[in-house]
Structure formats: structure tokens, C-alpha cells
N, C-alpha and C positions, 0 to 999 in steps of 0.2 A: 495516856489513858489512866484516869483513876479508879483505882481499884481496892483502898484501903475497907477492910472489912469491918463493921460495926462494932463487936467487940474483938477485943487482942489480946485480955487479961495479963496484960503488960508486956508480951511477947515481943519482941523486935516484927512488923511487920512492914511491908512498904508501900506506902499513899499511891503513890503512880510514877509512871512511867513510860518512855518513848524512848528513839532509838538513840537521843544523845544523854539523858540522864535519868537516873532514879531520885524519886523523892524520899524522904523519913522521916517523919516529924517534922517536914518543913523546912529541911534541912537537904538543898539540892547535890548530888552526886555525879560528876561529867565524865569518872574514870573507873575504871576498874574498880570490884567492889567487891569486898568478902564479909558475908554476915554469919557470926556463931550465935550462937543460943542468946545470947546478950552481950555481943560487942558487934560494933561493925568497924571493920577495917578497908579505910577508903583508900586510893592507889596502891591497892595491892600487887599488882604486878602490869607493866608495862609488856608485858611479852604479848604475841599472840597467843588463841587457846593452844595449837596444836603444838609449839615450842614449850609449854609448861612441862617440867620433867615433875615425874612422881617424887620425887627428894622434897620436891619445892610444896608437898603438900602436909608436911608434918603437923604445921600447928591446926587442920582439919582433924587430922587425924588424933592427934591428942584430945579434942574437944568429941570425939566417939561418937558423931550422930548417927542416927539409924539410916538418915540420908541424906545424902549429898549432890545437891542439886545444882550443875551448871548451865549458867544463861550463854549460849555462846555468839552474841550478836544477833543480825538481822536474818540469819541463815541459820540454820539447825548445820553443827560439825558434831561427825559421831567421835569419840575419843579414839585414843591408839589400845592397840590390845593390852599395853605395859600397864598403863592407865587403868583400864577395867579389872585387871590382874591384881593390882596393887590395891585397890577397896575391896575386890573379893576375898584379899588375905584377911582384910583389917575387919572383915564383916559390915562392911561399909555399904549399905546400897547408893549406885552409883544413876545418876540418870540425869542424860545429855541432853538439850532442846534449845530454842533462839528463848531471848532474853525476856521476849513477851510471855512466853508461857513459864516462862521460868519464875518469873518475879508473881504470878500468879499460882501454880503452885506449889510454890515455899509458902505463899499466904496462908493457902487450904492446909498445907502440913502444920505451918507454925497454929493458927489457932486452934486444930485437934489437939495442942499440946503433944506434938510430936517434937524429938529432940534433932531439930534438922540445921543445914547448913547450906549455904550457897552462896557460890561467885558465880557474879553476874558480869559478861564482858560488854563495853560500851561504847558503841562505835565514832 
């Protein structure tokens, strides 16, 4: 589905998307996918969602978004409560969905010029 929005004011945003890969810039994505404010880091992590320990999310955490948005597949998985625990300390909003809406809105955050983040899992 594309879904790249008209402007982006230089934003990281993502063209489109389906259940095996993300677009950006034209540049196709088949794995795991972590987008910060202005870097995207692609094979981020081979794990599943629900095996990702909180330790494993430092460099989110350092980059301070106001929210953190996880694509978790073709399925909506709600996080573990350590998970929700651990962005509530960091003041972190946290918010779990499948990957379609995910990659849709990180869009609607990133272009309000919201300072957000998200991994996207890719089945």
C-alpha cells in the first residue's frame, strides 16, 4: 500500500508498504526495521516481538521520542507489562499495533513534526 504523504519536510517517512517489506526513499526493506528521528536502522533485530528484552531498547531510549511506535506484523501483539513499564519510566509513550497501521501512524506523527520512533516487524 502507498502511503507516502505529500510533504515530509525532510522527515524520515515511509512510501509503502505490505506484509513483506517497507519502502523509503525507494529504498526496499525485507527485515526488521528501526526508524529514529533521522536514521533508519535496517536488521535490527532478528528476534520475535515478544522475545525482545527492555535492555535491548536503549538506543530508542536514548533518541527520547515522545513516542514509540511498534509494528508488530500481520497480527496486533500487545507488549509484556515489563515492556509498558520500562517506557513509562523513560516517559516514553508506548503504542503496539500490526505493521500496517504502524507504518501509517509514524507517518501522521512524523509529519506533525512529532519527535517519534518505530520498529516495524516484517513478516
Amino acid at each position: 500500500m502507498h502511503i507516502a504523504p505529500e510533504i515530509n519536510d525532510g522527515k524520515i517517512t515511509i512510501d509503502a508498504y505490505d506484509t513483506h517489506h517497507i519502502i523509503i526513499d525507494e529504498q526496499k526493506y525485507q527485515s526488521t526495521l528501526l526508524i529514529l528521528s533521522d536514521k533508519i536502522y535496517p536488521n535490527w533485530s532478528n528476534k520475535a516481538f515478544l522475545t525482545v528484552a527492555p535492555n535491548e531498547y536503549t538506543l530508542i531510549v536514548q533518541e527520547n521520542p515522545q513516542v514509540f511506535i511498534i509494528g508488530t506484523g500481520e497480527k496486533q501483539i500487545f507488549p509484556s507489562i515489563q515492556l509498558i513499564e520500562f517506557f513509562n519510566k523513560q516517559h516514553i509513550g508506548l503504542e503496539c499495533m500490526n505493521t500496517g497501521s504502524a507504518c501509517r501512524t509514524f507517518n501522521i506523527l512524523a509529519t506533525e513534526g512529532r519527535n517519534v520512533a518505530g520498529l516495524f516487524f516484517i513478516q
